[in-house]
C-alpha positions, -999 to +999 in steps of 0.1 A: -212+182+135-209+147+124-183+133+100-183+099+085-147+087+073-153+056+049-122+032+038-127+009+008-091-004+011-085-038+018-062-028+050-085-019+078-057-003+091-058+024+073-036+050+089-046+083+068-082+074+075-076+068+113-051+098+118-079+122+103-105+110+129-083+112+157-070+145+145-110+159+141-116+140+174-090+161+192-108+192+181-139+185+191-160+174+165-176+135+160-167+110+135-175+075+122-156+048+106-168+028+079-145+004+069-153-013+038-126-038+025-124-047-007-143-082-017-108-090-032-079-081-010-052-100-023-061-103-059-071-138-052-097-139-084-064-129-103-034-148-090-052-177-089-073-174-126-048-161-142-071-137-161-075-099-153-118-099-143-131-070-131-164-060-111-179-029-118-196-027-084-182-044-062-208-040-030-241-058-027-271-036-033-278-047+007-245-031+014-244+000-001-279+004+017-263-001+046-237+025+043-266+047+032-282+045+066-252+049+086-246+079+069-277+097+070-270+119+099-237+132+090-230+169+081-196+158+060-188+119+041-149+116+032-141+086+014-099+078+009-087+058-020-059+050-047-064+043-082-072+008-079-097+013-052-113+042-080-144+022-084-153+012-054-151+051-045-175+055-072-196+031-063-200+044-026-199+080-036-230+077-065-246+053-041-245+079-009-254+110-037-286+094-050-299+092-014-288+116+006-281+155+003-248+154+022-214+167+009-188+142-004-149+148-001-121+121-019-086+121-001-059+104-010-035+095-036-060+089-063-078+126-061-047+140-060-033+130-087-066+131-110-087+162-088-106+169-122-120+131-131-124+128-086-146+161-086-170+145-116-183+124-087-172+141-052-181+175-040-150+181-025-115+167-032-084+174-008-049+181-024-021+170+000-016+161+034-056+162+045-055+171+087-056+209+086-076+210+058-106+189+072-103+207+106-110+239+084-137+226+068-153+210+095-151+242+116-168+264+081-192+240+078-200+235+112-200+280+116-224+280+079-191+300+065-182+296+028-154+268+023-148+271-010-117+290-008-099+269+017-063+262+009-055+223-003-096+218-020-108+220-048-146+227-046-174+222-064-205+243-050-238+248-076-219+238-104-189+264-095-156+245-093-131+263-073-088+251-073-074+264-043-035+264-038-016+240-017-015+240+019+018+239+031+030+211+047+032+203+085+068+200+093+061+189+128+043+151+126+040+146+165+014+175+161-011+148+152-024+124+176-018+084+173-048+068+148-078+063+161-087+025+174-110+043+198-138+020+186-161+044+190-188+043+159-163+023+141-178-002+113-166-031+091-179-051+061-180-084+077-198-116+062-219-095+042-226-070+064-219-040+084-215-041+119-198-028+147-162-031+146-146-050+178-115-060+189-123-097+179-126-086+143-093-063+144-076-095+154-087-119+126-077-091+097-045-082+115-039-119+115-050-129+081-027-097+063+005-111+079-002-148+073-012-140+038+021-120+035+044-136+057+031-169+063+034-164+100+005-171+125+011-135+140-017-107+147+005-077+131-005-040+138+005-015+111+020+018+111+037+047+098+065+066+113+069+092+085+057+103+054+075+102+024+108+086+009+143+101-002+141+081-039+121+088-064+115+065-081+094+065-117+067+041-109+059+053-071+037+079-059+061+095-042+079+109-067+044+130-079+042+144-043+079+156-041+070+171-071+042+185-060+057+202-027+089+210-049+097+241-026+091+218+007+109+190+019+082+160+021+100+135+034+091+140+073+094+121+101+077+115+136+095+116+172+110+087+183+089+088+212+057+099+193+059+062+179+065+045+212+038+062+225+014+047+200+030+010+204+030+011+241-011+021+236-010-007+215+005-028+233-015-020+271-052-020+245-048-046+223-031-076+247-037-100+213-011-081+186+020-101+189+042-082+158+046-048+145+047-039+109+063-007+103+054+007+068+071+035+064+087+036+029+120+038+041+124+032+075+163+028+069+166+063+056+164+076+095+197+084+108+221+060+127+213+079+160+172+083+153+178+041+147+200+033+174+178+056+197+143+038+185+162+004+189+169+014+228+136+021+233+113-003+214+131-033+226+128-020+262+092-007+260+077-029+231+095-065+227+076-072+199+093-089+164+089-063+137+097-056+098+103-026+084+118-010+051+154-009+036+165+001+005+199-007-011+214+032+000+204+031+031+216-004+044+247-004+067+256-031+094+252-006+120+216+004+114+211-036+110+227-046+143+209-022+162+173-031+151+184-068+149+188-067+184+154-045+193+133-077+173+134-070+135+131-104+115+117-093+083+136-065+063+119-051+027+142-040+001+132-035-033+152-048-058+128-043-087+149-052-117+187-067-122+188-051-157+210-016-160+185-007-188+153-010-165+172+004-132+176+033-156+142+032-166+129+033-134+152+058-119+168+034-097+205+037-115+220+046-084+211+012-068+234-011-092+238-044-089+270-040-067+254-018-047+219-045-043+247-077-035+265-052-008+234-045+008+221-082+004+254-097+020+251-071+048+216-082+056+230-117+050+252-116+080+221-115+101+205-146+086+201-164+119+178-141+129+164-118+099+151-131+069+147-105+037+122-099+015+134-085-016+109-072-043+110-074-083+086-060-104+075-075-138+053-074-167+070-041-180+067-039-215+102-021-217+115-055-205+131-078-228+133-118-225+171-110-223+161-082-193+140-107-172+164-132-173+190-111-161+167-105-128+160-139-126+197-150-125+206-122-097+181-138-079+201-172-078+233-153-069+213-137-039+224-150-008+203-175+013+177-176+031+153-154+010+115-145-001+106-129-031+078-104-030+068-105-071+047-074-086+032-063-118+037-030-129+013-004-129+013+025-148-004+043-120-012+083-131+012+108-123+044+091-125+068+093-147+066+058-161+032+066-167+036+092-191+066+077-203+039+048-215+016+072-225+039+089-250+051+056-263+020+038-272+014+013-243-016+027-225-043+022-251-074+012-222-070+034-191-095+018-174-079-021-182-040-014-184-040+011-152-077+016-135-084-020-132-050-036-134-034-049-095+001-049-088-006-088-080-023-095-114+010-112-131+011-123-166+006-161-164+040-172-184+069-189-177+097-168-163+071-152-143+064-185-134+102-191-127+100-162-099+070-179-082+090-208-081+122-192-067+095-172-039+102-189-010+141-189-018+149-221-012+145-234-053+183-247-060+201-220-073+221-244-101+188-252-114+171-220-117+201-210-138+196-241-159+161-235-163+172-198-178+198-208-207+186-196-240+171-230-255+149-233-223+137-198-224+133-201-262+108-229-264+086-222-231+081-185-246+075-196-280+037-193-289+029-230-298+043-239-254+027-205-241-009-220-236+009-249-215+029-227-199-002-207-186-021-239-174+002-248-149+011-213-141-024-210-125-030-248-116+003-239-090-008-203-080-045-217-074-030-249-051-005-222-038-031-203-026-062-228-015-031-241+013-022-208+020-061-192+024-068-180+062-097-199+081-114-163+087-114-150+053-122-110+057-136-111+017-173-108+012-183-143-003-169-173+006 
């Protein structure tokens, strides 16, 4: 039996992917890696155009060929997305179905939320966690036993769809194996083409995603230490799966030693990764002693500079000090808005303004040798001018040095600022507004424009805040200036990103 795992995602690191083939691996059966990253990672063609294109197929005829071949002796294809990767899944999916007779399965965040619009174009589509379920399926498929009924799919056999229940979750996360970086039958879309993933190749995408994020010449290797996050937050995807697993706690984490395991394989196999990105939602949300504990033995065993998550609740000087002094030197915290209407909005009411400044001083004290990153999201159309301006001015109170990590939101399905939209009138094209929209696609105006400036963290505070009184705001947002505005919104983002574009680019095309 034969499975081929296929990632369209624009990280090849892909840990759900990986994690299922090591999992199937461990059991016996064979899989292939196809990783297939998107031919626009970063939302380069819409940070830098200022205009929202979209490609309906985003692979080369040659490449989707490609894929077809690769796949033509496997017994099961599984292909893991999110919304925004929903049409390159279809592409692949319709693609692999009009050659070959093989079934289909969607994981991910994507078919879970929407299983009835994923099974229109999969066979299969896997609801939850997806380990235990494709070790059942493998092993009916592989036996010639009926799967339909299996717990956590939805099936559609000759035209008979079948919604089985939830699985229930796997407490215990140091049952699964590290990822898989075996490199055994592992592929990448690579100048066009698929070929054999190597180590050379992990090395210039692991570089290229931390120097287009972090502007730091480091090869960074990605992982998860948990699954889940304590907030729940109305624009995030973890709110629908608490929700979903409402009886079962979701929020679960892996052994202390579990992860060092995986970093010090890391570390003896891959001799040229030189930082550690730990993307956990909320790495802060582990207690004092887990922290304290990891701290002890990552700085012992690993010695590598990492970055993790924090979150305003979660902060303390403790927790800081400790990982401080294992390497950390790039903590996440979202900030998201400074307005008590759209902290409300979002859920995030418990995370005032106080509270963001006492976390932000705390992280403050380390500044000599941590630098935060503090995220805001925009383009909501609950905001107000009055709303943005009230982020932009916490951000010139936030204590120096800084970055700025600026999104666009997404109504992405599920959440509950997605069907707060939907009630109210603001989702009128699916497919533009949530489908085809990208968290990096910001509106091209001017206090957007105001937070690109104040990125880097270093734009004088005094003059940000001049920039934001009321006759500025009102002239560069009136209609007659917005067309100016826009102009040199994406002449700076299109300079901005020409300096900072990576010699090995990882997108098809140039």
């Amino acid at each position: 039996m034969k499975i081929s795992l296929i990632s369209p995602a624009a990280q090849i690191a892909s840990p759900a992917v990986r994690m299922i083939s090591a999992y199937l691996k461990k059991h016996g059966y064979k899989t292939q890696l196809i990783f297939l990253p998107d031919p626009d990672p970063f939302c380069d063609r819409h940070s830098y155009s200022g205009k929202h294109e979209y490609i309906e197929n985003k692979y080369s005829d040659d490449v989707m060929e490609e894929v077809v071949s690769l796949c033509r002796d496997s017994d099961l294809i599984g292909i893991s997305l999110m919304t925004d990767l929903f049409s390159n899944a279809v592409q692949i999916t319709n693609r692999l179905k009009s050659r070959l007779n093989t079934p289909v399965i969607w994981g991910g965040i994507h078919p879970i939320i929407k299983p009835d619009e994923s099974l229109t174009y999969a066979d299969i589509v896997c609801i939850g966690d997806g380990e235990e379920a494709m070790l059942e399926l493998a092993a009916k498929m592989d036996s010639g036993s009926d799967y339909s009924t299996i717990a956590g799919l939805w099936c559609k056999v000759n035209g008979i769809t079948t919604k089985n229940q939830l699985r229930p979750l796997t407490k215990n996360l140091d049952t699964y194996p590290i990822p898989d970086y075996s490199m055994e039958d592992h592929h990448i879309l690579f100048d066009r083409h698929i070929i054999p993933l190597t180590h050379k190749h992990l090395e210039i995408y692991f570089r290229n995603s931390v120097n287009l994020y972090l502007h730091i010449n480091k090869a960074g290797y990605l992982t998860m230490t948990s699954r889940g996050c304590p907030h729940s937050c109305a624009y995030c995807f973890n709110s629908v799966m608490k929700n979903l697993y409402k009886e079962q706690a979701y929020l679960r984490w892996r052994s202390i030693e579990h992860v060092i395991c995986e970093l010090s394989w890391v570390k003896e196999r891959m001799p040229y990764i030189d930082f550690v990105l730990l993307l956990d939602d909320l790495f802060f949300a582990r207690p004092l002693e887990d922290i304290e504990r990891f701290s002890r033995e990552y700085k012992n065993k690993i010695g590598l500079p990492f970055m993790c998550a924090t979150s305003p609740l979660t902060v303390t000087e403790e927790k800081m000090a400790s990982l401080v002094d294992a390497g950390l030197i790039y903590v996440e915290m979202g900030i998201q808005s400074a307005s008590k209407k759209i902290q409300n909005l979002y859920g995030r009411n418990s995370m005032s303004n106080e509270r963001i400044m006492q976390a932000a001083t705390i992280i403050n004290k380390f500044k000599d040798r941590v630098v935060p990153i503090y995220d805001f999201i925009m383009d909501s159309p609950y905001e107000t001018v009055k709303d943005q301006r009230e982020s932009l001015k916490y951000v010139s109170m936030l204590p120096k040095p800084f970055r700025l990590s600026v999104f666009s939101l997404v109504f992405y399905p599920g959440t509950k600022i997605y069907a707060m939209a939907k009630e109210d009138g603001f989702i009128e094209d699916e497919k533009k507004q949530v489908y085809e929209k990208h968290v990096f696609a910001r509106e091209p105006n001017y206090l957007n424009l105001l937070m690109v400036i104040a990125k880097g963290g270093k734009f004088p505070s005094m003059l940000l805040r001049l920039f934001l009184i009321p006759p500025f705001v009102d002239i560069l947002t009136s209609k007659p200036i917005r067309p100016l505005v826009r102009w040199f919104y994406i002449f700076l983002k299109t300079i901005h990103g020409k300096y900072l574009a990576p010699k090995n680019r990882w997108a098809i095309g140039d």
